[in-house]
C-alpha positions in Angstrom: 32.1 -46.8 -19.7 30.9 -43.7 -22.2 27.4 -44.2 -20.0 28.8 -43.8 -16.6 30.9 -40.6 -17.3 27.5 -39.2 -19.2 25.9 -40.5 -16.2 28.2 -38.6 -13.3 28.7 -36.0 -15.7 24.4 -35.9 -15.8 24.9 -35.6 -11.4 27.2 -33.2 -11.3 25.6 -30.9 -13.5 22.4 -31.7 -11.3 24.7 -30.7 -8.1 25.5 -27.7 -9.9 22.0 -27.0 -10.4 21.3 -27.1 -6.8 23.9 -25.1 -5.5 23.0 -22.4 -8.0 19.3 -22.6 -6.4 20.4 -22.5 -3.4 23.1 -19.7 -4.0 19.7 -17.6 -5.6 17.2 -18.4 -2.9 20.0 -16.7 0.0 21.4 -14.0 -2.3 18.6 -11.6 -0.7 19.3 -12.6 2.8 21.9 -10.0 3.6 19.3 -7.0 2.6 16.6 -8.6 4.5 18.4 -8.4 7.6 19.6 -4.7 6.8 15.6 -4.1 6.3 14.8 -5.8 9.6 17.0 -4.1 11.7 15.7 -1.0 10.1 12.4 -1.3 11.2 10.6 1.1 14.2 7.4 0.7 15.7 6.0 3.9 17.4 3.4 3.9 20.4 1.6 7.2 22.1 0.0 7.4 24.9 -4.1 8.4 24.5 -3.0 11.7 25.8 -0.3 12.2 23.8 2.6 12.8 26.6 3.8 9.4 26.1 5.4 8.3 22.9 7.7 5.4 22.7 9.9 4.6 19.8 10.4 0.4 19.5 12.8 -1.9 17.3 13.0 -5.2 16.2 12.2 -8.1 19.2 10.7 -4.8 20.8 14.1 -3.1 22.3 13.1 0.3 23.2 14.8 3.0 21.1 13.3 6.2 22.7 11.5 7.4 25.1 9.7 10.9 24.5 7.6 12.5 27.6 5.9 16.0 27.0 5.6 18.9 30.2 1.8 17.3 30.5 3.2 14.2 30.9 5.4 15.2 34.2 3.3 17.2 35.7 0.8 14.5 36.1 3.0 13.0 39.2 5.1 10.0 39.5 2.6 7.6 39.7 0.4 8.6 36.8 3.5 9.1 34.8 4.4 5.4 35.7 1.6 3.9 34.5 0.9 5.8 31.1 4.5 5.2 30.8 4.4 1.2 31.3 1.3 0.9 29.4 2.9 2.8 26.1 5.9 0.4 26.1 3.9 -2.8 26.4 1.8 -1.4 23.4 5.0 0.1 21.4 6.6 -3.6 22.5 4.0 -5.5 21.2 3.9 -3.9 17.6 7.5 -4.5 17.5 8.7 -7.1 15.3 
């Protein structure tokens, strides 16, 4: 009998063990998330009238258009426009 209870007490303390390592290994979790969401990608256009600010999974967090920038027309606009998001999307986390 003394060898069984050194035995479970021997599992239990190797349970213990394991929860403490896994207790360590998602302690840092939390910040890591706080970090993530923290992080901003930012794309310009060649020109510089387009700048786009991205976040994580690429959401689009602002959109920043200089004078130049509108008075090239709607259509030029459009596509400088597109063109800095998909580059400011694809940085993105």
């Amino acid at each position: 009998m003394p060898g069984e209870f050194e035995q479970l007490v021997a599992e239990y303390e190797r349970f213990q063990a394991g929860v403490r390592h896994v207790d360590d290994r998602f302690a840092g979790l939390g910040a890591m998330q706080q970090q993530l969401t923290g992080l901003r990608a930012s794309a310009a256009s060649a020109d510089g009238g387009v700048t786009v600010v991205t976040g994580p999974g690429g959401a689009v967090l602002d959109v920043e258009l200089t004078e130049a920038a509108l008075a090239k027309g709607p259509h030029a606009l459009s596509a400088t426009l597109l063109a800095t998001l998909r580059e400011g999307s694809s940085t993105a986390c």
